[in-house]
N, C-alpha and C positions, 0 to 999 in steps of 0.2 A: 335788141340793140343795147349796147352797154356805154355808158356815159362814162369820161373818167377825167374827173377836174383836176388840173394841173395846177399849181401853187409854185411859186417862189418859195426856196430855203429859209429869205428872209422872212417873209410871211409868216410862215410856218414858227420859226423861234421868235418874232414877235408875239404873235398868239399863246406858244407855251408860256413865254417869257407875265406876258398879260395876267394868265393866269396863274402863273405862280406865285406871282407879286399878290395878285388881290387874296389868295389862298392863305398869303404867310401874314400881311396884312390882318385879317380877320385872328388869325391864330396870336398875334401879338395884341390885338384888343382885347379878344376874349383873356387871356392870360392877366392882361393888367386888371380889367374888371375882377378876376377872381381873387390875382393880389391884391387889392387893395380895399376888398369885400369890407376888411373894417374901417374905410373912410363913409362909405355906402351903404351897408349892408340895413342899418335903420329904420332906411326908409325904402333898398329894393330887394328888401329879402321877402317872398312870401310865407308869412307865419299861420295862414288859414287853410290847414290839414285836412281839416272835417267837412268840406263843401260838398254837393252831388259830386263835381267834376275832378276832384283833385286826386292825384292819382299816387302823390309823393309821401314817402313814410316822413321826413324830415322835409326842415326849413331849406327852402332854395331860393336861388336868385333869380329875380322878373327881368332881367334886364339883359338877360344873355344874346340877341339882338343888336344892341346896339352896336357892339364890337362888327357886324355881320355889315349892318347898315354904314358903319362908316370906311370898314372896306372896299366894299362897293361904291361908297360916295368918292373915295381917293383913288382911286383905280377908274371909276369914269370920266375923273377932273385930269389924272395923270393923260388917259387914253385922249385925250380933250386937245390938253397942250401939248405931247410927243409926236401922236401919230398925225392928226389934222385929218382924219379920214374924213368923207364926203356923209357918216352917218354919227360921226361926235358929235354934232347939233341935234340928232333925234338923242342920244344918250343923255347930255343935257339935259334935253324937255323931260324924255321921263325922269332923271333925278329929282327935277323943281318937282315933275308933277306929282310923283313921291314921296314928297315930305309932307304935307298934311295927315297923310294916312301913318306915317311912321311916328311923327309930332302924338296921334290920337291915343295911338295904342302904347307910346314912352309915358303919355300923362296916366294911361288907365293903369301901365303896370306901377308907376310910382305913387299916385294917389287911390288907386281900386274905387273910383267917385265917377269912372266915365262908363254909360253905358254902350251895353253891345248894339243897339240902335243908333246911339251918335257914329261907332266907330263902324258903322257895314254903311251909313248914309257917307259917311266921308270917304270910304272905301268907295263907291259908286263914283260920287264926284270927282277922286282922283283918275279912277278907270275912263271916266269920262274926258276929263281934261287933257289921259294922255292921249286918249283917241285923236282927240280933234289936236291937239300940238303934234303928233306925229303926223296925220293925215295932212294937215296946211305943212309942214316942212316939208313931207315927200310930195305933194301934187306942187310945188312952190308957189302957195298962195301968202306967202310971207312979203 
């Protein structure tokens, strides 16, 4: 038996439209990060070549994420305010719940002072928190 989901046009170009906002988004953060490497670059260039794990002949930047995370964060607040769908409240909770784990790993690429044990414990507990904020918004225990 063959299943065949039918979609509204709209739908359809809001979605592409969705993603190509958050696509070009990320491409104009990362870019400004790279331009402006020498407001930055001091404190989020990685200058430690010689470690087990390091894999890069030259100096690179730690912070290429961030561009990533705040397109996603603008494009789920846009998605939030335009569309009003019935699941921009679970998109929300994961954003908040989110930001500790992206906060751990921005301190660890800009300071190299946070361990991989604070940042997998707080990886847990955001995993955790979006579990249970997802779960109480979709059972509506809110």
């Amino acid at each position: 038996m063959t299943y065949c989901i039918h979609q509204s046009n709209a739908v359809v170009v809001y979605r592409i439209v969705f993603l190509l906002s958050s696509f070009l988004a990320s491409c104009v953060f990362v870019f400004l990060a790279v331009h402006f490497i020498n407001l930055h670059g001091h404190f989020s260039m990685d200058r430690d070549l010689e470690s087990v794990q390091k894999v890069h002949a030259f100096v690179v930047p730690r912070v290429g994420g961030v561009g990533i995370a705040i397109a996603v964060a603008l494009t789920l607040i846009i998605d939030a305010l335009w569309y009003r769908s019935g699941s921009y409240t679970q998109s929300l909770v994961l954003l908040a719940c989110s930001l500790p784990a992206f906060l751990s790993g921005l301190v660890e690429d800009l300071t190299k002072r946070v361990s991989p044990l604070v940042r997998l414990i707080t990886s847990m507990i955001v995993a955790l928190l979006a579990c249970i904020g997802t779960v109480v918004g979709h059972v509506g225990l809110s």
